[in-house]
N, C-alpha and C positions, 0 to 999 in steps of 0.2 A: 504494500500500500504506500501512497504518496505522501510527502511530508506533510501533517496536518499542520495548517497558519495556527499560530498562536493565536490567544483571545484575552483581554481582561476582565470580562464578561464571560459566561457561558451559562446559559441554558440547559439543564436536564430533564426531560418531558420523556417519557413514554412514547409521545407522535410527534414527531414533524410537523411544523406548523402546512405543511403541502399533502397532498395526496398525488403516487404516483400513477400515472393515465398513458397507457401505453395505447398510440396510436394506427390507426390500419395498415400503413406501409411498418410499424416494428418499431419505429420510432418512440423514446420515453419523454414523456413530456411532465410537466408539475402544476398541479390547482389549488390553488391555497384551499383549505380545508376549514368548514365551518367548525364552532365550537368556541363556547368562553374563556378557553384557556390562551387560542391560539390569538382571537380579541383583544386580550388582558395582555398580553406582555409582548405580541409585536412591535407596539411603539416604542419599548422599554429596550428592545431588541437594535431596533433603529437608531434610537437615539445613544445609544453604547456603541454601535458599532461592533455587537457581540456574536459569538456561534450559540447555534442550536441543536443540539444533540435530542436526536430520535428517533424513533422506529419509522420508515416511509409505508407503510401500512400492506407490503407484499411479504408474506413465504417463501420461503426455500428461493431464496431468493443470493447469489453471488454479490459481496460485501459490494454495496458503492459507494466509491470516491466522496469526499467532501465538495461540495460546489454552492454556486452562488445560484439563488433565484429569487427574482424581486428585490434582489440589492440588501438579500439578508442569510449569512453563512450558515449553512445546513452543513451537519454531518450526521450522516445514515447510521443507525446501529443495527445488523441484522437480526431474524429471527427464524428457527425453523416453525412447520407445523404443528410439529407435536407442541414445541413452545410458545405459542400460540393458543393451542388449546391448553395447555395446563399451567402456565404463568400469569396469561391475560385474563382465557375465559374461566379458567379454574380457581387459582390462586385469587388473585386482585377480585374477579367480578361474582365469582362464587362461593368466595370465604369473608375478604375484606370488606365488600362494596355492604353485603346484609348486615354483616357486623356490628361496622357502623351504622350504616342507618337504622339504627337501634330494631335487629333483628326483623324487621316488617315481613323479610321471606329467612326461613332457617340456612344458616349460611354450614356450608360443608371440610369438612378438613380431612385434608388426603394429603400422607406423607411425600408423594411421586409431584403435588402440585407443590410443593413448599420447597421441595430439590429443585424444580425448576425458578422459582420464585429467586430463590439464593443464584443461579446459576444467572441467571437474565441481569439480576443486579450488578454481580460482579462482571458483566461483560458494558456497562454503563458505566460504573466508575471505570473502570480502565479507560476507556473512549476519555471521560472529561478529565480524568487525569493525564493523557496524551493530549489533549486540546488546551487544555489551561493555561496560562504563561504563569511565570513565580510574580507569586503574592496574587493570584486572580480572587476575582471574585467568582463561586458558583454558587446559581441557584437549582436547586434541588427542586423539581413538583411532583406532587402529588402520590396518592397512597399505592401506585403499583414500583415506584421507588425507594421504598422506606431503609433499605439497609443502605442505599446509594453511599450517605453521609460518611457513616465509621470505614464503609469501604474506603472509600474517599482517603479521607485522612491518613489512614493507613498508608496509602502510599504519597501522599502529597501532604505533610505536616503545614507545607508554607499557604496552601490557601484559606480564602476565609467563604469558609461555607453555609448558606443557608438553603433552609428546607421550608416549603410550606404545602400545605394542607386543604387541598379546595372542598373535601367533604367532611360530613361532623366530623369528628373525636370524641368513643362510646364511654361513658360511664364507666368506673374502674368493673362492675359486676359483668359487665355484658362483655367487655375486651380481657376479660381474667378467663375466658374459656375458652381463647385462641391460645393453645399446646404449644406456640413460637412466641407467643407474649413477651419473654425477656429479651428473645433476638429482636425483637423488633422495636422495643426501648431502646435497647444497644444502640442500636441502628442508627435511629432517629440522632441521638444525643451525639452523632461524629458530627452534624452541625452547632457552630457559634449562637445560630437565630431560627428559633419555629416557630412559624407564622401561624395561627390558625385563625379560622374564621369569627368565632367566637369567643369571649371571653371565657365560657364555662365551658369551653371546649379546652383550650389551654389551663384553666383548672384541673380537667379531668388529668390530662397529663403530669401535670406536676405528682399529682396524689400520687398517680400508678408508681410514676417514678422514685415515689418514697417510699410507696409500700412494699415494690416489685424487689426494685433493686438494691437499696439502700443507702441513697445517696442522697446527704441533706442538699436541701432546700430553703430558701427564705422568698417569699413570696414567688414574684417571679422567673428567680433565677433557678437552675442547678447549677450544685457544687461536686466536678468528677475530684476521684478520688486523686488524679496528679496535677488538681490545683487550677483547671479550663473550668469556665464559669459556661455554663449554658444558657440562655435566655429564651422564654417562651409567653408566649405574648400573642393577642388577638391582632390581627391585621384586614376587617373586613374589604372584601373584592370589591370592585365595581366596574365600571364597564367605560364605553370612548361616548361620554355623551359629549361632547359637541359632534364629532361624528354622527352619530344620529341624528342630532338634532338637525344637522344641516342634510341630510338625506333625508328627512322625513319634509323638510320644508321644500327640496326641489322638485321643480316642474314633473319630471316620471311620476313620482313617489305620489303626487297627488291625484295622478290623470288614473292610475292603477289601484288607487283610494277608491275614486270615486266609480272606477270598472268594477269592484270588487262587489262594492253593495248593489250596483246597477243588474250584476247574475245570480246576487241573489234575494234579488225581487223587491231592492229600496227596501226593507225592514225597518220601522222606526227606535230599533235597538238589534247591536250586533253584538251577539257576548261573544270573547275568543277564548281559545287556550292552546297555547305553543309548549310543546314537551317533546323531550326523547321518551318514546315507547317504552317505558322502565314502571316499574310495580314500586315504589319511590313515591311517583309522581303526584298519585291519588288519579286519575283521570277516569277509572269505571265512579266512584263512589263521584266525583260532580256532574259526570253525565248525565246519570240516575239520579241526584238531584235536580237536575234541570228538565230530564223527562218528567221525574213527580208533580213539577211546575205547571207544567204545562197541561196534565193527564187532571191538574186537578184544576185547572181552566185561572190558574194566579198568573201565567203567561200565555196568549195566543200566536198561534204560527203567523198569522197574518203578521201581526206586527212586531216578531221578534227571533232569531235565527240563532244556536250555538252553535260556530266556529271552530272543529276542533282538530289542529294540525297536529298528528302523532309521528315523530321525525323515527326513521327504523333505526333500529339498535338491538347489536349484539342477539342476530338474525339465528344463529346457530344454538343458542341457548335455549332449550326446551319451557324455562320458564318465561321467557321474554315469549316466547311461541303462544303457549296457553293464554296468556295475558294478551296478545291480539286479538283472536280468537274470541275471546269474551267480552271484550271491548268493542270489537265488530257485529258478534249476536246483539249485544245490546243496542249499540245506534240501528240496529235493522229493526228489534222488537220496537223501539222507541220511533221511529218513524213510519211503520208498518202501522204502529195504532193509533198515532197522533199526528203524523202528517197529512198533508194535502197535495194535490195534484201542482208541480211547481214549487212546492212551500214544505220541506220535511222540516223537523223541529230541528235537526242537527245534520251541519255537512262535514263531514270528514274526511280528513286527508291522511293518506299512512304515507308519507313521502317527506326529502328534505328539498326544501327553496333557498336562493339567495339570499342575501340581506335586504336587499332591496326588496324583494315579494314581503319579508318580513317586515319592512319598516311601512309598508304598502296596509298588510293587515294590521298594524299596529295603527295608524291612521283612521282605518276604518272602522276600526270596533268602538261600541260606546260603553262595554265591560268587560275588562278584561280579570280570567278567571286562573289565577296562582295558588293550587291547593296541594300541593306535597307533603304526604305526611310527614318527611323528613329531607331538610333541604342545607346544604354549609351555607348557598347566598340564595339562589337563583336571582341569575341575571335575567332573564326574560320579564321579570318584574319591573327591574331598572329599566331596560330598554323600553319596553310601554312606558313609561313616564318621561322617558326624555320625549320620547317623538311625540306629545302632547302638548307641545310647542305654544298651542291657544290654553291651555289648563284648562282643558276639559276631559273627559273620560273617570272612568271610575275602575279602581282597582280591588277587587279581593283576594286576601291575598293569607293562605295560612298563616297560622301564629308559629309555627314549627317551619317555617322556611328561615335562615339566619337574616334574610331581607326585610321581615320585619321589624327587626330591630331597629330598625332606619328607616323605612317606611310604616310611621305607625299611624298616620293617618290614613291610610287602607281599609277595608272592610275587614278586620281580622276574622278569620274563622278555624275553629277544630273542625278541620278535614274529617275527623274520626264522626263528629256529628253533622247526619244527613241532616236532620231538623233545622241546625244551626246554621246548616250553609246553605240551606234553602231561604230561611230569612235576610242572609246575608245579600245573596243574590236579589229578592225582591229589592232590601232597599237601596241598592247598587243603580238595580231597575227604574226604581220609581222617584230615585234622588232628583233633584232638578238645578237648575247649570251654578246658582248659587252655592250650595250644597260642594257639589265635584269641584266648581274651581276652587273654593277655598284649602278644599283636601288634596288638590293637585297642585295647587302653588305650592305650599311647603313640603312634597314631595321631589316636585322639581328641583326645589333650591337645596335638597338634601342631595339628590344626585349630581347633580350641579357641582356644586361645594368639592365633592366628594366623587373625583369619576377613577377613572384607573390608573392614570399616569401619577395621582396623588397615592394612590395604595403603593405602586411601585417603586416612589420616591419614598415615601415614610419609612417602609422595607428596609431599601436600600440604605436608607440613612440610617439605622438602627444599625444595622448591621456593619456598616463602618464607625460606627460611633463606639461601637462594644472596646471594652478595655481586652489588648494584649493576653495573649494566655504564656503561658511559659517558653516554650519553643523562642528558641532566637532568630527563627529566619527573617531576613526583614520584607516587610510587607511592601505592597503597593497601594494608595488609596482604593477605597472597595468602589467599584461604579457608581454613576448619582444619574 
């Protein structure tokens, strides 16, 4: 393999912020790839001048080269199949992903995923420890890299590394029955800085780590035992709202606004709901709230329509399967019995759109519908409020998504209660423009205030700010 460019910055993600798209003559070509991750830290990427270490989303696939696309430095880590099925969809989305989100599907542990989990890890640090320059800064994401960190360190004493967290972090009871629990403390703590989403998420952590392993504590920090202070600390996400905001106010974004309500029959309310296909999300139980709405004549089709874009995911997982499937019988029962000729009660999309369709729907809808029973941010939240550009629209939005915390003038609702999000939705419905703009101004001015390039600076800054640990390599300022 060819010399890897140095970087001050580096990136460690699991994907590539591209997807590779191999074209009819055989040619490979690259599409940037939707998703809030790859959202959140391209500018951060850009404005560093940094590499991006990740997987380009093919199998058995021959290592490729590092290169430049969109004027932002990629380097590929491979994967086989098998690793694939037992690192990705075994490990991280079969054991981790339920874990966390406080068990909602039973999460599974099998010793064959967890050798591959260690084995994928240690082929990532190696890549950012070959990509790194002395004294880099790396950032570490997300839960299918947790041992990244200590790996890290291990062979690179001289950088300063941080890790963050875009989904919860479980209660010490519910993460004490994952049989790797202390590896993946370990893990975590070979970085300087763990970001998570939550404040009681980084609580939880701290606990484990006093309970687990034995390693004092004074509020936010760890103390390892050769004297490296750790810091763990909330750092909530957010997303590129003037980006949005300035794509939801141009000429397409409005003409595709107003196509959208015009196919589906002017409604004088359009509720939406934009999600990845994930059992997470809640999406059968607000369905079935809103057919209950309807079935019991408190919303009429004539004059109101739910929207619900379900984006596919993680296609080969038998439970993401079932979860279609019944999500599909339901909007057929739900419109079989309550629709009209032209006018069902609910249009459904199982498909992913651009941003621009997205910022299109987000325009169009007059409530938009965030009920996850368990969420680290969701951004889909944020982004409906930036592109509300006139403050108007209405949001509801789970209390168990971390985005309420910050959007608390929302409809809050327990996803767990249909009753409850049924009244939610009414008065979402029957608010009037007084009402929403008040609740959307200081929604906006929270998103506003507070969009991505400030998460990644705050990070950033913390993480160059942290005091020296013992090692005497000398450092380079951490990127800003």
């Amino acid at each position: 393999m060819s010399r890897v460019p140095q970087a001050d910055l580096v990136i460690v993600a699991n994907r590539l912020p591209v997807d590779r798209v191999t074209l009819p003559d055989g040619e490979v070509s690259w599409r940037r790839s939707p998703g809030g991750l790859v959202s959140a830290l391209e500018p951060v990427m850009r404005a560093n001048d940094g590499a991006w270490i990740g997987w380009p989303g093919s199998a058995d696939e021959d290592e490729f080269e590092p290169f430049v696309e969109d004027g932002l430095s990629l380097v590929p880590v491979s994967m086989s199949s098998q690793e694939v099925e037992e690192f990705y969809e075994g490990f991280s989305n079969g054991t981790l992903w339920p874990l966390y989100h406080d068990v909602v599907a039973k999460p599974e542990f099998h010793r064959e995923w967890w050798d591959s989990y260690v084995s994928v890890n240690e082929r990532f640090a190696a890549r950012a420890a070959e990509v790194a320059a002395e004294g880099a800064t790396v950032w570490v994401q997300d839960y299918q890299l947790q041992l990244v960190p200590q790996m890290l360190r291990d062979r690179r004493p001289d950088l300063r590394i941080g890790f963050y967290l875009h989904i919860p972090f479980p209660p010490a009871e519910l993460f004490s029955q994952l049989p790797w629990r202390r590896q993946i403390l370990e893990g975590l703590l070979g970085a300087d800085l763990i970001g998570f989403q939550l404040p009681g998420a980084a609580a939880n952590f701290v606990r484990l780590v006093r309970s687990r392993v034995g390693h004092k504590t004074h509020r936010d920090t760890i103390y390892l035992p050769d004297g490296r202070p750790v810091k763990a600390t909330a750092f909530p996400i957010s997303i590129d709202t003037a980006g949005f905001e300035e794509l939801a106010r141009s000429e397409g974004v409005a003409k595709r606004a107003a196509d959208i309500r015009a196919a589906l029959g002017n409604p004088r309310k359009i509720f939406l709901g934009v999600d990845r296909l994930d059992y997470t999300k809640g999406i059968y139980s607000r369905l079935r709230a809103f057919g209950e709405l309807v079935r019991d004549g408190h919303i009429d089709v004539e004059d109101a329509v739910f929207v619900q874009v379900a984006t596919p995911s993680r296609e080969r997982v038998e439970q993401y399967r079932i979860l279609r499937d019944e999500i599909e019988r339901l909007v057929g029962r739900i419109n079989g019995d309550e629709g009209r000729i032209g006018r069902p009660a609910i249009s459904y999309m199982h498909s992913s759109y651009p941003r621009e369709e997205m910022a299109a729907l987000y325009r169009a809808a007059d409530v938009m519908v965030v009920t996850p029973f368990r969420d680290g941010m969701n951004l889909v939240a944020k982004e409906y409020v930036a592109c509300r550009f006139e403050d108007d629209g209405a949001l509801v939005l789970s209390e168990f998504a971390g985005a309420a915390q910050e959007l608390r003038q929302a409809w809050l609702v327990n996803p767990y209660d249909i009753d409850g999000m049924k009244a939610a939705l009414l008065e979402a419905y029957a608010a009037d423009e007084k009402e929403t703009g008040r609740r959307m101004r200081a929604m906006r001015k929270t998103v506003v205030q507070h969009d991505v390039a400030r998460w990644a600076a705050s990070f950033l800054h913390e993480l160059e700010t942290l005091p020296e640990h013992h090692d005497k390599t000398t450092r380079k300022p951490a990127a800003r």
